[in-house]
C-alpha positions in Angstrom: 35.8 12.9 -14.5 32.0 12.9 -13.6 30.6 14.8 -10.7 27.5 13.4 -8.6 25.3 15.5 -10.8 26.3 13.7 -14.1 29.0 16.4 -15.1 31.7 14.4 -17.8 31.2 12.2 -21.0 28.7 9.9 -21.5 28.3 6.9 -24.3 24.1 7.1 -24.9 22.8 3.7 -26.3 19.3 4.8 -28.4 17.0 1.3 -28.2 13.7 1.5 -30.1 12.0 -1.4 -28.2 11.3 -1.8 -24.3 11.9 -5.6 -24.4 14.9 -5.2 -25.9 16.2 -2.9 -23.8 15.8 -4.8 -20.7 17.3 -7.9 -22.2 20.4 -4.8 -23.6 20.8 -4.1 -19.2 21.5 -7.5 -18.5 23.9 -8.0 -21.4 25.3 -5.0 -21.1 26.0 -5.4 -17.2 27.6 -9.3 -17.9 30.0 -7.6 -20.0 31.2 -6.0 -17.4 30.2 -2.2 -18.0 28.1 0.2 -15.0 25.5 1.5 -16.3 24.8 5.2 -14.8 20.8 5.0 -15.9 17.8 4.3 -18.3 15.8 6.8 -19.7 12.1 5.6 -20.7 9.3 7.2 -21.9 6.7 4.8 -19.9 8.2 2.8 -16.6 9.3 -1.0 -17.6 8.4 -3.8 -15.6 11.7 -5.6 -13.9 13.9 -2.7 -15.0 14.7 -1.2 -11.3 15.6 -5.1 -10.5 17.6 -5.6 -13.9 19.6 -2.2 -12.8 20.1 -3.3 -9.2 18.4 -0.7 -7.7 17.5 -1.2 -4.0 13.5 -1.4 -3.1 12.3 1.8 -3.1 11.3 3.2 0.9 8.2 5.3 -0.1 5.9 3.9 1.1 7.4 4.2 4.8 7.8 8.2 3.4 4.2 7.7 2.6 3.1 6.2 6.3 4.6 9.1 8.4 3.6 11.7 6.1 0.0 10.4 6.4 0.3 9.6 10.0 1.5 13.5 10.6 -1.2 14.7 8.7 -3.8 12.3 11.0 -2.3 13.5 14.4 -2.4 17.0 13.0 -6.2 17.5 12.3 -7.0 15.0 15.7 -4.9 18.0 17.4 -6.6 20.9 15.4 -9.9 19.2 16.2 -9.0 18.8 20.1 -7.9 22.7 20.3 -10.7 24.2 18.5 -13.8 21.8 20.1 -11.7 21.7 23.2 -10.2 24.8 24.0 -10.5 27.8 21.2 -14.2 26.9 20.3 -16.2 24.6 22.3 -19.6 24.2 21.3 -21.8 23.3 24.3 -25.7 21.3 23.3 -28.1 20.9 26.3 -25.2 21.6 29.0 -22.6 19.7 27.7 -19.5 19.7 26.0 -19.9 17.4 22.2 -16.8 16.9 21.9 -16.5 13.3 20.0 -13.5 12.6 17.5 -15.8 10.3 15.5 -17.8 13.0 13.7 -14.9 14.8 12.8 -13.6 11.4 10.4 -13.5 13.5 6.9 -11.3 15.8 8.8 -9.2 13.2 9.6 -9.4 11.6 5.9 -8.8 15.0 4.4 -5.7 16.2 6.2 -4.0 12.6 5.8 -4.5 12.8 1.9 -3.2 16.5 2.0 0.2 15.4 3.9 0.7 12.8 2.4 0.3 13.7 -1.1 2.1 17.3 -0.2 5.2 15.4 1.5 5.4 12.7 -1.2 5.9 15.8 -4.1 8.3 17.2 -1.9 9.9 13.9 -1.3 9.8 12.8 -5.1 11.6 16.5 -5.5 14.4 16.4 -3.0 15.4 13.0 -4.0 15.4 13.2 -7.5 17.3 16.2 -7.3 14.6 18.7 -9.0 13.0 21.8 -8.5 12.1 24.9 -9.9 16.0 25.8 -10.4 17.1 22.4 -11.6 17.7 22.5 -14.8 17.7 18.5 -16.0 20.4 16.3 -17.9 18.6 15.5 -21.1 20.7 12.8 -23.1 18.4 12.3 -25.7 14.8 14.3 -26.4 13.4 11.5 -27.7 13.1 9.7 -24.6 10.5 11.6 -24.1 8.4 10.1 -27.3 9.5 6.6 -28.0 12.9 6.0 -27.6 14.7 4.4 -24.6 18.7 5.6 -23.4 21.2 3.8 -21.7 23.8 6.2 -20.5 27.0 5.0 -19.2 29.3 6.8 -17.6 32.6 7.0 -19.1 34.5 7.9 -16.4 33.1 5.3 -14.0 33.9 2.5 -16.2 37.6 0.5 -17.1 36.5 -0.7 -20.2 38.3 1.2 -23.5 35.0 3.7 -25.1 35.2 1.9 -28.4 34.4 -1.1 -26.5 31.6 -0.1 -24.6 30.4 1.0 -27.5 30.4 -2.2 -29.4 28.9 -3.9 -26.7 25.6 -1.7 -26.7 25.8 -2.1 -30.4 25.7 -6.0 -29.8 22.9 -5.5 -26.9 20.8 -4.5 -30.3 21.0 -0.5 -29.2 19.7 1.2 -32.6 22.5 3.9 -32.4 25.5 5.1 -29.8 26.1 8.9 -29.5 28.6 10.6 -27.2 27.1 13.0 -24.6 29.5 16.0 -23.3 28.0 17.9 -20.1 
């Protein structure tokens, strides 16, 4: 059995193009075999749709972090003009949010660029004591994986196999975690 975290036996397809691994994911899934993921060296056009993977919800991540960061320097700016610092010119209070605008810009990009690292971390499942499933090394160079999960699937190993072989996969290894 596989745990959430990849734990069991895995049949690695090795594919040496990026075209012909997208057309392998379609095959592969019309044969009837769930495919746990797709390793790639550079991201592939259409291959989050070809997988079935829902549309991604960054970029409301993305919003809220930014808007957090712009109510947090309009409050920093309203305590220390306001309250902890007012500067006072001929009498009066100059107090105007619009001259504090790179404030404003600044502390958005911060947030947002600070909660979208922490946000690509937490749900990817990495972090400094992650240490991460590598099925093949040279998806990092030029070659592209498709791992299936053994356990996940009813069709007979030997099968499976044959059917990446047929997708035009360049080799099959077994994976043991």
């Amino acid at each position: 059995m596989s745990d959430v975290n990849g734990n069991g036996k895995f049949l690695v397809g090795i594919y040496d193009d990026d075209d012909v691994v997208l057309k392998a994911v379609k095959d592969v899934k019309e044969a009837g075999v769930r495919i746990h993921e797709v390793y790639t060296p550079f991201p592939i056009h259409g291959l989050d749709i070809a997988l079935g993977h829902p549309r991604t919800r960054l970029g409301i991540a993305a919003f809220l972090f930014g808007l957090s960061g712009t109510l947090s320097a309009l409050a920093l700016t309203y305590y220390t003009e306001g309250f902890d610092w007012p500067m006072i010119v001929g009498g009066k209070d100059s107090y105007s949010p619009i001259i504090y605008v790179p404030i404003f810009f600044e502390l958005t990009v911060l947030f947002c660029a600070l909660g979208m690292v922490g946000t690509f971390l937490v749900s990817n499942g990495l972090g400094p004591t992650v240490k991460p499933l590598m099925y093949d090394l040279r998806t990092t160079d030029n070659k592209f994986a498709m791992a299936i999960d053994l356990s996940k699937n009813n069709i007979v190993e030997s099968d499976i196999e044959q059917i990446l072989k047929r997708s035009g996969a360049a080799e099959v290894n077994v994976k043991q975690f």
